[in-house]
N, C-alpha and C positions, 0 to 999 in steps of 0.2 A: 626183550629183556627190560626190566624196571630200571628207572635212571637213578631212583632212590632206591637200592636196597633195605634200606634202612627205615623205609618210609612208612609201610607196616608195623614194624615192631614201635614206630613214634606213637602211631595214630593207638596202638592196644595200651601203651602207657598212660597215653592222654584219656581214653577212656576209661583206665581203671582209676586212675587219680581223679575222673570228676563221680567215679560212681562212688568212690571211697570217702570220698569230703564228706564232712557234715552239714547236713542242709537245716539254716536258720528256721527257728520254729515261725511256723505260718499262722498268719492271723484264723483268727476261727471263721469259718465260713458261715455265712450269715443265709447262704441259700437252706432251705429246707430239701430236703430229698423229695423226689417227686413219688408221691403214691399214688398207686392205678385203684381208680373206684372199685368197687367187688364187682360191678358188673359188666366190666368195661375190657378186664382180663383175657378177654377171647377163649374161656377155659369151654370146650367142647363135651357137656356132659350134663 
């Protein structure tokens, strides 16, 4: 038997309260997305 019963239902509060927060708007990301060469796609054809 758990020695917290309780301890589950802490940890799904804790979870919903950090998935439900508003997360501060993030600076823009200055990486570029990686694009694969045309040739380079391993496309089989």
């Amino acid at each position: 038997m758990l020695q917290d019963p309780y301890a589950v239902l802490r940890a799904l509060l804790r979870a919903e309260a950090a998935r439900s927060t508003p997360k501060p708007p993030s600076p823009p990301d200055t990486r570029k997305p990686q694009q694969v060469p045309e040739g380079k796609r391993g496309d089989r054809g």
